[in-house]
C-alpha atoms as an extended CHARMM CRD file, in Angstrom:
* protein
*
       222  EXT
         1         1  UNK       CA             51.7170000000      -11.4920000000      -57.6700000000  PROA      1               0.0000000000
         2         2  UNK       CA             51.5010000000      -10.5690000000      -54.0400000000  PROA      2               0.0000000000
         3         3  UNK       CA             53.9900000000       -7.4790000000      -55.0190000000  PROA      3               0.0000000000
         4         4  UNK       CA             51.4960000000       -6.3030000000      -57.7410000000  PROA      4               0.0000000000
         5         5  UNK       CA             48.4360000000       -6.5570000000      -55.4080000000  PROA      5               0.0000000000
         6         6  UNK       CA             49.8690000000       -4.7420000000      -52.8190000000  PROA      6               0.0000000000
         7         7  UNK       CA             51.3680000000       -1.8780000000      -54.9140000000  PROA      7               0.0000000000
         8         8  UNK       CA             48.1120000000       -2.0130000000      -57.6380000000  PROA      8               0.0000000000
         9         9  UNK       CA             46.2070000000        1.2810000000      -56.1560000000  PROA      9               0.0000000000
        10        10  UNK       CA             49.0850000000        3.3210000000      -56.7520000000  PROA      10              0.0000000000
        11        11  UNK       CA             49.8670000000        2.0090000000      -59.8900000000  PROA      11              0.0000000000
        12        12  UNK       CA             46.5000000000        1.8870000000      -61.4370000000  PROA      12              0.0000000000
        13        13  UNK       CA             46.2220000000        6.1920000000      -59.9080000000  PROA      13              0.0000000000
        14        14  UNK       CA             49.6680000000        6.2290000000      -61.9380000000  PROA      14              0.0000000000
        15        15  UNK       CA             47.9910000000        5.2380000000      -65.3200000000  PROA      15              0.0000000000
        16        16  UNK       CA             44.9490000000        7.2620000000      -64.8980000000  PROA      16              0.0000000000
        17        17  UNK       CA             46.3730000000       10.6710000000      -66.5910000000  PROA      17              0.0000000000
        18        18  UNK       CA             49.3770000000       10.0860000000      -68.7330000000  PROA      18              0.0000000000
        19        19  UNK       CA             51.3580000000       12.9480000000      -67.1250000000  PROA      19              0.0000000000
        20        20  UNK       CA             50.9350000000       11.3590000000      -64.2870000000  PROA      20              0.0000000000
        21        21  UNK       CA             53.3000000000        8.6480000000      -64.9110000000  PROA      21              0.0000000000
        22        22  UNK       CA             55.5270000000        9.4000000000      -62.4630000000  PROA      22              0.0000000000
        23        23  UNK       CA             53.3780000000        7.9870000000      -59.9210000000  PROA      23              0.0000000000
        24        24  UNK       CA             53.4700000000        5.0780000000      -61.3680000000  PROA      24              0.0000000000
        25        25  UNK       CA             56.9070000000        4.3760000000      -61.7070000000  PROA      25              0.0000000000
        26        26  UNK       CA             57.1740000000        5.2780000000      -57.8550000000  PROA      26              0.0000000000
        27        27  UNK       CA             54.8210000000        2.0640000000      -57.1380000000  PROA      27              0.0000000000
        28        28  UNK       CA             56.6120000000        0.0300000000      -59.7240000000  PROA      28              0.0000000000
        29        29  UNK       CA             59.8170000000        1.0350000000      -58.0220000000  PROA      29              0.0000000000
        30        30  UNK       CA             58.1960000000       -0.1440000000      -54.6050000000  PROA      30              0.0000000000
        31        31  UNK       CA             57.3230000000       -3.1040000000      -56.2060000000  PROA      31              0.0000000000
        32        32  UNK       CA             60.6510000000       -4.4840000000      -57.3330000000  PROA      32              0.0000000000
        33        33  UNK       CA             61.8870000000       -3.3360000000      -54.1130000000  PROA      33              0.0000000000
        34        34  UNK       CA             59.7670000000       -5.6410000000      -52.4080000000  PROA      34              0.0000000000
        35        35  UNK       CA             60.7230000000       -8.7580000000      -55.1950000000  PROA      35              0.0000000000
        36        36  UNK       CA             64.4450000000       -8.0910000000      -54.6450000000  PROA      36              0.0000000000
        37        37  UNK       CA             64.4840000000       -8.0320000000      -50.6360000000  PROA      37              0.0000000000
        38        38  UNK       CA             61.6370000000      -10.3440000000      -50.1340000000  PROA      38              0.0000000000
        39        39  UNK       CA             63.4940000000      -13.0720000000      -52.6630000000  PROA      39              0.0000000000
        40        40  UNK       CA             66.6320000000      -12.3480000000      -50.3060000000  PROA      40              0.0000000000
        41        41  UNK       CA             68.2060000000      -10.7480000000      -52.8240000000  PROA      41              0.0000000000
        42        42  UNK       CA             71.0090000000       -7.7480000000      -51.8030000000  PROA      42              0.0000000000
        43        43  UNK       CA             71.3830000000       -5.1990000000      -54.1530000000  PROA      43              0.0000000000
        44        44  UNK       CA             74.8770000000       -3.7370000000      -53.9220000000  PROA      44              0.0000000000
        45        45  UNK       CA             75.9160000000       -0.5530000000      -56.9130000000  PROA      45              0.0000000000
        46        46  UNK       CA             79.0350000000        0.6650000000      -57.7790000000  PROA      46              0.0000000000
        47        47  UNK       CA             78.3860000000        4.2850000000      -59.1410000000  PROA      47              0.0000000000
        48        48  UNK       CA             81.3290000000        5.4950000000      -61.2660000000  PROA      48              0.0000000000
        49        49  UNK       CA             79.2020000000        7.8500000000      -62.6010000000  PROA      49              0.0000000000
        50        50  UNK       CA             76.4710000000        9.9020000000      -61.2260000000  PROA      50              0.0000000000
        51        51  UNK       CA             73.0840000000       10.7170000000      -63.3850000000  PROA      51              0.0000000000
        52        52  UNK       CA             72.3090000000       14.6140000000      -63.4830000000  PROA      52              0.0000000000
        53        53  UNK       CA             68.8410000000       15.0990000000      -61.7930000000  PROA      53              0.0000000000
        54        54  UNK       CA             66.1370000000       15.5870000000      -64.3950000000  PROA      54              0.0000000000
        55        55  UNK       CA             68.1620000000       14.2130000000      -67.6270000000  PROA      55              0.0000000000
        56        56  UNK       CA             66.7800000000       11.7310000000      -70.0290000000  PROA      56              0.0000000000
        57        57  UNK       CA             69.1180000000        8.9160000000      -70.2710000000  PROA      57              0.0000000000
        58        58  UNK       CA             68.9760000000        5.3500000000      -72.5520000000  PROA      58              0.0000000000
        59        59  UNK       CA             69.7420000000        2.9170000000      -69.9010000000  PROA      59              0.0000000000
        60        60  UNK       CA             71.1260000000       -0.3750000000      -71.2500000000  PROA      60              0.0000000000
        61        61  UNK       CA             72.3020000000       -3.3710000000      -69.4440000000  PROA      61              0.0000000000
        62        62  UNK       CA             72.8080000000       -7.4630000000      -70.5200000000  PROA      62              0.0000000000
        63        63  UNK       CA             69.8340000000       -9.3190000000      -70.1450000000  PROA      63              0.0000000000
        64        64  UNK       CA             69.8810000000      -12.1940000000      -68.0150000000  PROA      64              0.0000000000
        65        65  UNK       CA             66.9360000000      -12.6810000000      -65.5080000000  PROA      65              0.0000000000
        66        66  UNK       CA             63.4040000000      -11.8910000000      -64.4510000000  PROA      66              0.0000000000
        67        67  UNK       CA             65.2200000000      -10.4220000000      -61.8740000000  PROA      67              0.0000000000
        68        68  UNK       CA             66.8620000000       -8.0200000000      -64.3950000000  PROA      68              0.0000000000
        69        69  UNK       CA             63.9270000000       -5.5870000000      -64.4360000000  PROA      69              0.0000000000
        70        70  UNK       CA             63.4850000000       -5.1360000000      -60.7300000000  PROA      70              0.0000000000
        71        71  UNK       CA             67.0870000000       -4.5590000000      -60.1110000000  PROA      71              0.0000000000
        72        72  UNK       CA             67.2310000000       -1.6660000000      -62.7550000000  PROA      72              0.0000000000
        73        73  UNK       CA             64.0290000000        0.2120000000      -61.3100000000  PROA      73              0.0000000000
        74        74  UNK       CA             66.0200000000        0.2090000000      -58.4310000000  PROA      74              0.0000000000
        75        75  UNK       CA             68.9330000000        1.0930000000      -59.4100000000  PROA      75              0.0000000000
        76        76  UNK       CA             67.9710000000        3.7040000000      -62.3050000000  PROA      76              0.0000000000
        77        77  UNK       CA             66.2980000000        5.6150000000      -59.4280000000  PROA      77              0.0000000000
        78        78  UNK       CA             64.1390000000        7.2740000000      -61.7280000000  PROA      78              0.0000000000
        79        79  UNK       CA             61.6200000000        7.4990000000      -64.2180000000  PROA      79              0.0000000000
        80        80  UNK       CA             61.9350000000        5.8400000000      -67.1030000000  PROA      80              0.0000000000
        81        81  UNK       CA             60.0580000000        3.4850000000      -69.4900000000  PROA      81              0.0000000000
        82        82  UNK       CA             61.2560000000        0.0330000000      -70.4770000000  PROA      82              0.0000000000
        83        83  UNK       CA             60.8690000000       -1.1730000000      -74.0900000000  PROA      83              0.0000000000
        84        84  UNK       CA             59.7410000000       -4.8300000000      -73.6330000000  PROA      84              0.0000000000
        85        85  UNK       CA             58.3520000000       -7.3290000000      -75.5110000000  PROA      85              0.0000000000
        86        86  UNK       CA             54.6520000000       -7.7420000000      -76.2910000000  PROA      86              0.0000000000
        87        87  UNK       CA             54.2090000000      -11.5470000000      -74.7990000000  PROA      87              0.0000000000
        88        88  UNK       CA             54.8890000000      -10.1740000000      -71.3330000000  PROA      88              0.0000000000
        89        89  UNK       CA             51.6740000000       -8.3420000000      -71.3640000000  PROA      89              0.0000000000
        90        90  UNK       CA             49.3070000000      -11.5560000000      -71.9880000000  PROA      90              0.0000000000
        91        91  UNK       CA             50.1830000000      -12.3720000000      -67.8190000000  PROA      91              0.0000000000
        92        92  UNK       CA             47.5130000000      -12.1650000000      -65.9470000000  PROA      92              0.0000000000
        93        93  UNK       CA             47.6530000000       -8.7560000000      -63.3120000000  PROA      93              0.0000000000
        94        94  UNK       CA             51.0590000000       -8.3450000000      -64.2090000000  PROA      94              0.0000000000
        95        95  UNK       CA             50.4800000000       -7.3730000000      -68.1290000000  PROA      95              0.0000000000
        96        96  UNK       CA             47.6930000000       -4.7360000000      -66.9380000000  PROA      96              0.0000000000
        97        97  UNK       CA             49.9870000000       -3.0760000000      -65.8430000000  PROA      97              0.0000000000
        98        98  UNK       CA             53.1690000000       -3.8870000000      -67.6780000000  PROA      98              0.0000000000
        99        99  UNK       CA             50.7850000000       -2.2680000000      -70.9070000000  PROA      99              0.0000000000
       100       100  UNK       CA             50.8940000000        0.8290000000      -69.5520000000  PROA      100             0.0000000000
       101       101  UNK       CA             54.0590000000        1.3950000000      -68.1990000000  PROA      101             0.0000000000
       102       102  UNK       CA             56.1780000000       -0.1770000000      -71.3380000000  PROA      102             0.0000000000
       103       103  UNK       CA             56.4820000000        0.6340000000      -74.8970000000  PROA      103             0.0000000000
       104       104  UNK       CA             55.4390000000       -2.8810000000      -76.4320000000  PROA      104             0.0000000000
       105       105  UNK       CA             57.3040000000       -4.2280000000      -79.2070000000  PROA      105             0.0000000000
       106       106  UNK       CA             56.7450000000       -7.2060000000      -81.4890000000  PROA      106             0.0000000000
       107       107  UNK       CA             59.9960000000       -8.0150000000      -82.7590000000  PROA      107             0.0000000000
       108       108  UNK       CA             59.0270000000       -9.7960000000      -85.5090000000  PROA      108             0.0000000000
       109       109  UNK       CA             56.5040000000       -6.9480000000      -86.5360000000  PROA      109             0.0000000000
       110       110  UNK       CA             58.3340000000       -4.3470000000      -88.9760000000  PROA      110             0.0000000000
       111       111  UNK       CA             55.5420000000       -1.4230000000      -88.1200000000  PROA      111             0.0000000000
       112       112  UNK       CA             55.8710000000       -3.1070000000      -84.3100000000  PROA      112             0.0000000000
       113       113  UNK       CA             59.4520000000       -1.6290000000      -84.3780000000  PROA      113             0.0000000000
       114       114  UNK       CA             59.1430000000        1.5380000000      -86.1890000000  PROA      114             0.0000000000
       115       115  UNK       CA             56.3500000000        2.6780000000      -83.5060000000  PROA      115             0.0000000000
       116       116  UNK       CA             58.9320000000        2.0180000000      -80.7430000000  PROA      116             0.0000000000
       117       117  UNK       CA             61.0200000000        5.4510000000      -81.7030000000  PROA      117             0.0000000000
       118       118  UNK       CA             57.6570000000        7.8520000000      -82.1840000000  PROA      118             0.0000000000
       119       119  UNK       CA             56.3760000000        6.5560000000      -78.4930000000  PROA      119             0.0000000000
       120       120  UNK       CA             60.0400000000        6.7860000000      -77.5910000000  PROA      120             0.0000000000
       121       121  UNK       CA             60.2190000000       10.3030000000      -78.3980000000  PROA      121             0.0000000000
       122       122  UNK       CA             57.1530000000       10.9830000000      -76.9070000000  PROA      122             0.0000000000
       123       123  UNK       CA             58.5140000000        9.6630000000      -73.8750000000  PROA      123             0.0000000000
       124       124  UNK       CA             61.6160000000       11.6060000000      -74.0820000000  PROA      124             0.0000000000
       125       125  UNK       CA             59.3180000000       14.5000000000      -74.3960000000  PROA      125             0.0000000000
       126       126  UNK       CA             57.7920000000       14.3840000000      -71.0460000000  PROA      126             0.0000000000
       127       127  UNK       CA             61.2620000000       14.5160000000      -69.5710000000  PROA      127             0.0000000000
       128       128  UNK       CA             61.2340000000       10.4560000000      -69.3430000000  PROA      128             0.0000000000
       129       129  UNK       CA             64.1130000000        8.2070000000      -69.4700000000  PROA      129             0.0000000000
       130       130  UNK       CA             64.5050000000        4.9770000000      -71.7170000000  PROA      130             0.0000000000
       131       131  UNK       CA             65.1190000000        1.2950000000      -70.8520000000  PROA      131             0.0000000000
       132       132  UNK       CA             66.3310000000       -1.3850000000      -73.4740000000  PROA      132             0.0000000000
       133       133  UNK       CA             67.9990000000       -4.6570000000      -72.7590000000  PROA      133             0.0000000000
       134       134  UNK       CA             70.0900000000       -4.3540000000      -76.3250000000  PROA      134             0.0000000000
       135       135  UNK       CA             70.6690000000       -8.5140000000      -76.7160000000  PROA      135             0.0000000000
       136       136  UNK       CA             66.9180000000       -8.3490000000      -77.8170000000  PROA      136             0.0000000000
       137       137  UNK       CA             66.1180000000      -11.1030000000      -75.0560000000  PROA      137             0.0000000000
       138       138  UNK       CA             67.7700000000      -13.2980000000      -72.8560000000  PROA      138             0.0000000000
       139       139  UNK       CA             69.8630000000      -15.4100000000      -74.5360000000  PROA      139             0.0000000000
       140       140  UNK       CA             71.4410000000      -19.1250000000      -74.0960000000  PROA      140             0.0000000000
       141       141  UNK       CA             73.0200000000      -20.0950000000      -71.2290000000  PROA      141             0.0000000000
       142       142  UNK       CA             76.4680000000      -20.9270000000      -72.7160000000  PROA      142             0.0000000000
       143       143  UNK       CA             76.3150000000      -17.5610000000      -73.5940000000  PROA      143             0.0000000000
       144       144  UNK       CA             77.5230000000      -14.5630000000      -71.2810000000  PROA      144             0.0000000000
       145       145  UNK       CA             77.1520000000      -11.6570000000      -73.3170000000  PROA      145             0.0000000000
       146       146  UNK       CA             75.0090000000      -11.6660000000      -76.9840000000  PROA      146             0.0000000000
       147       147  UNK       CA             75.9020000000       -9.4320000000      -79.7200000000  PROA      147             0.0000000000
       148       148  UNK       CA             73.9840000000       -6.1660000000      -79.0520000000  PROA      148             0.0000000000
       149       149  UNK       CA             71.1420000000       -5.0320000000      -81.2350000000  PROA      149             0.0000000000
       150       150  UNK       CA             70.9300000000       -1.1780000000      -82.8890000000  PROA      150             0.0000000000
       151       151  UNK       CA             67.4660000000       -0.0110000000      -81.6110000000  PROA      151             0.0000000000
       152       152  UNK       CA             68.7080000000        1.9380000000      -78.2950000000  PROA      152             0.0000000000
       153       153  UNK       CA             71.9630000000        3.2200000000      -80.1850000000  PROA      153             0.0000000000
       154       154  UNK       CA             69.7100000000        4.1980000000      -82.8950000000  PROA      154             0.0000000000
       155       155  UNK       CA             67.1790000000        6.1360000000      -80.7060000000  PROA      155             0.0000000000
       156       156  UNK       CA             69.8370000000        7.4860000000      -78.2380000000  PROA      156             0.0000000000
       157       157  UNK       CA             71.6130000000        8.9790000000      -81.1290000000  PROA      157             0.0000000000
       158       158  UNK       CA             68.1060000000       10.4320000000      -82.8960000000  PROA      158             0.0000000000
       159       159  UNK       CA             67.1170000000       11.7050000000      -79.4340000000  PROA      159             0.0000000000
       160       160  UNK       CA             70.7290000000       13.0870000000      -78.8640000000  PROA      160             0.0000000000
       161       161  UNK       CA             70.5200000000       11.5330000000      -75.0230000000  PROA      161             0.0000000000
       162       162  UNK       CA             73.4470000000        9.8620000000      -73.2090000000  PROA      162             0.0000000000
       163       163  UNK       CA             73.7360000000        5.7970000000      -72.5000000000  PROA      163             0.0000000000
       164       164  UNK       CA             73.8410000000        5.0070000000      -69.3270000000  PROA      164             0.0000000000
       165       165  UNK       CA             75.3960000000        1.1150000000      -69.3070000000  PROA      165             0.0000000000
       166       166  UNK       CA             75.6760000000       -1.0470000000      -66.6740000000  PROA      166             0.0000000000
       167       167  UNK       CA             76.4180000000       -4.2060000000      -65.4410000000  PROA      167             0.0000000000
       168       168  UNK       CA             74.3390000000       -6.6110000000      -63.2210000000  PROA      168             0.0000000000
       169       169  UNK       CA             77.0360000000       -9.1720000000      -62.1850000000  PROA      169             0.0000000000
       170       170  UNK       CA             75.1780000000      -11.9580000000      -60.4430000000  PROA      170             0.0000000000
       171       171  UNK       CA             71.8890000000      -11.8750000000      -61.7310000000  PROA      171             0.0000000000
       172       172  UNK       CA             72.3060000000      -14.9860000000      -64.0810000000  PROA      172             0.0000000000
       173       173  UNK       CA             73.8700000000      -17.1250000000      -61.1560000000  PROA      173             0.0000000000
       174       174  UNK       CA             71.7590000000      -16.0490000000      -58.2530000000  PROA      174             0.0000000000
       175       175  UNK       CA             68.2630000000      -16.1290000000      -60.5100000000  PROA      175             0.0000000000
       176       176  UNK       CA             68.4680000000      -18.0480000000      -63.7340000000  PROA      176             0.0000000000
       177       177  UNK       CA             66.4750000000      -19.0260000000      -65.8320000000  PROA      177             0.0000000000
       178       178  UNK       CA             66.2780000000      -22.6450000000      -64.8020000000  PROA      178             0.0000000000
       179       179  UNK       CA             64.3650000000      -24.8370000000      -62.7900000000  PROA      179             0.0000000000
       180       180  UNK       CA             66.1480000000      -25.4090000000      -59.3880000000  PROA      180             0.0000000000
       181       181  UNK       CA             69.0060000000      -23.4390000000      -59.6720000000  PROA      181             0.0000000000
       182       182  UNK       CA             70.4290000000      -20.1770000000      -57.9910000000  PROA      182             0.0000000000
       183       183  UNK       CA             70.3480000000      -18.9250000000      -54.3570000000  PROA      183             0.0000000000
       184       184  UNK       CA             69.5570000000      -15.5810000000      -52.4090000000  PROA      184             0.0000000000
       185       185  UNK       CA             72.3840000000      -13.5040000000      -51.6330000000  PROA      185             0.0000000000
       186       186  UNK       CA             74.6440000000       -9.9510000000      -53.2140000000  PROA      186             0.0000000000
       187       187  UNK       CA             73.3280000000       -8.9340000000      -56.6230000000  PROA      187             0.0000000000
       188       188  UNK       CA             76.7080000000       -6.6780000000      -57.5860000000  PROA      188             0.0000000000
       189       189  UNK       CA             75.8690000000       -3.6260000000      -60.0660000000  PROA      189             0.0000000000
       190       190  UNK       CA             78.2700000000       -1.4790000000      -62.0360000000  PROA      190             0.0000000000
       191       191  UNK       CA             76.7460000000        1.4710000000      -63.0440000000  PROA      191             0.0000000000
       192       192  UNK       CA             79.7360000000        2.5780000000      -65.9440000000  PROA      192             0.0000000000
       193       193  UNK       CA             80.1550000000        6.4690000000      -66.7400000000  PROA      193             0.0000000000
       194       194  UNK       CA             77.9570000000        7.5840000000      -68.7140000000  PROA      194             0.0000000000
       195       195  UNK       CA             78.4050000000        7.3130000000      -73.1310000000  PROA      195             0.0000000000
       196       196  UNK       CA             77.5400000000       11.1410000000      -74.7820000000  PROA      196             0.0000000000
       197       197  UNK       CA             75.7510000000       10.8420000000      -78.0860000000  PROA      197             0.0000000000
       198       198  UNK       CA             75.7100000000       14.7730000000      -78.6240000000  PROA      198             0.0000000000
       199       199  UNK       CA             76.6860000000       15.6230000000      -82.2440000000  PROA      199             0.0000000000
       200       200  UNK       CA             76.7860000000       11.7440000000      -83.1660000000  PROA      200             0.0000000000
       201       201  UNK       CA             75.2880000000       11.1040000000      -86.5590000000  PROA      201             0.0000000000
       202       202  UNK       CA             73.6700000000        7.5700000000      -87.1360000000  PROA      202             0.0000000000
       203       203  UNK       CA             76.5280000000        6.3040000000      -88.9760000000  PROA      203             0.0000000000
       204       204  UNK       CA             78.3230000000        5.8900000000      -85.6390000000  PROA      204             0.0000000000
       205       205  UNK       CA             75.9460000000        3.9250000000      -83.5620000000  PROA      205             0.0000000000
       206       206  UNK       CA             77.9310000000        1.1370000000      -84.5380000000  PROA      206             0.0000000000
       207       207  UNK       CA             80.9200000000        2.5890000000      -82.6910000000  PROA      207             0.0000000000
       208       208  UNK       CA             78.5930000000        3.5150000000      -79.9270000000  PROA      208             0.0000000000
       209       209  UNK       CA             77.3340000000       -0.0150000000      -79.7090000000  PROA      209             0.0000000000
       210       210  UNK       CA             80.8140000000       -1.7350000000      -79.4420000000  PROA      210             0.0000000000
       211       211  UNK       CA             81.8810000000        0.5660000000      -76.6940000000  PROA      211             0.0000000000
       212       212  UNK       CA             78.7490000000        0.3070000000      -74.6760000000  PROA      212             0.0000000000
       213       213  UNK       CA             79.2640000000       -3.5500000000      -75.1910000000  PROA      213             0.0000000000
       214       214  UNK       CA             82.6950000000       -3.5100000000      -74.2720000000  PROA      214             0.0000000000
       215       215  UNK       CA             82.3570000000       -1.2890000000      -71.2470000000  PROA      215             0.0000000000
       216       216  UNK       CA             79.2760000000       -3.9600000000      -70.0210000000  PROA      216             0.0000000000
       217       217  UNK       CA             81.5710000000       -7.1130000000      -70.9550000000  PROA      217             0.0000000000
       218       218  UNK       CA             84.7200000000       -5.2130000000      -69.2440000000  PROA      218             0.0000000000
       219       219  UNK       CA             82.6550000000       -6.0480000000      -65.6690000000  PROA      219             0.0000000000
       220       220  UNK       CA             81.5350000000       -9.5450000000      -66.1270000000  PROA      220             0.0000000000
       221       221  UNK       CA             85.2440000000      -10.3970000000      -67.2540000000  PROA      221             0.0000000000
       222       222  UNK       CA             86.4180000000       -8.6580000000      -63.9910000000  PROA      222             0.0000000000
């Protein structure tokens, strides 16, 4: 909470106009700088791609940690909004924010999802980027990689707008989600070239899917 009370006034000016979002995401960027280095974390990216400045890009990555989110605001290096789930704005400070800077989704709310790809696209519009962690959650322990879900394939290929996948390595061992566990230290990011959806029709998201997935798993195998 310290992080969000230090970085709040230029948040909150960042939420006063909507086209001034960009201001925003320049705090929240601050802000998960100053999680990752003040928890001791080390961020360190391999770029095997590099993002063309101003491009809208859906920005996918397994889901693993709290961590997860700060790590990709600093690595994504620029705007874009996540599409999270609704819970996370019932925390106190945190989901004031978190409301205004996410496209909230109730997962087990039909009309929840459909809203996602008109506030997606309205995103898109203002030149924004898009952030979905495509396992739909964090998911068990035992398990290193879920099967993906179609929502980001589905929008990227609507939207015609690349996938950018990537990798976080160490997130899960340095900052689980368990009780006593993990340790300060490298947090290793592959950032994987870049997946074109132009001229992709919807009945190949499914192909999309398993590639981005494979390209994601290809890292943590490695």
């Amino acid at each position: 909470m310290v992080g969000i009370t230090l970085f709040s006034p230029l948040l909150f000016l960042g939420t006063v106009r909507e086209h001034w979002y960009k201001i925003y995401f320049t705090g929240a960027r601050w802000w998960g700088m100053f999680v990752l280095f003040g928890m001791g974390f080390m961020p360190k990216v391999e770029r095997r791609t590099q993002y063309v400045p101003g491009a809208s890009y859906m920005f996918v990555a397994n889901h693993v940690s709290m961590i997860d989110i700060m790590l990709m605001l600093y690595v994504a290096n620029r705007p874009f909004v996540f599409v999270g789930k609704k819970e996370l704005a019932k925390i106190p400070i945190f989901g004031f924010f978190y409301r205004r800077g996410c496209i909230l989704v109730d997962r087990n709310d039909p009309a929840s999802r459909r809203s996602v790809y008109a506030q997606a696209q309205k995103r898109l519009s203002e030149g924004l980027g898009i952030c979905i962690f495509p396992e739909g959650g964090v998911p068990n322990p035992k398990i290193d990689l879920a099967p993906f879900k179609d929502g980001a394939f589905r929008l990227a290929v609507e939207h015609q707008i690349p996938i950018a996948p990537m990798t976080f390595v160490d997130n899960k061992r340095r900052f689980p989600y368990s009780f006593f566990v993990g340790s300060p230290g490298t947090l290793r990011v592959v950032c994987h070239p870049v997946i074109e959806t132009k001229g992709l029709g919807l009945d190949g998201r499914r192909d999309l899917k398993d590639q981005t997935r494979a390209l994601i798993e290809s890292a943590l195998l490695a």
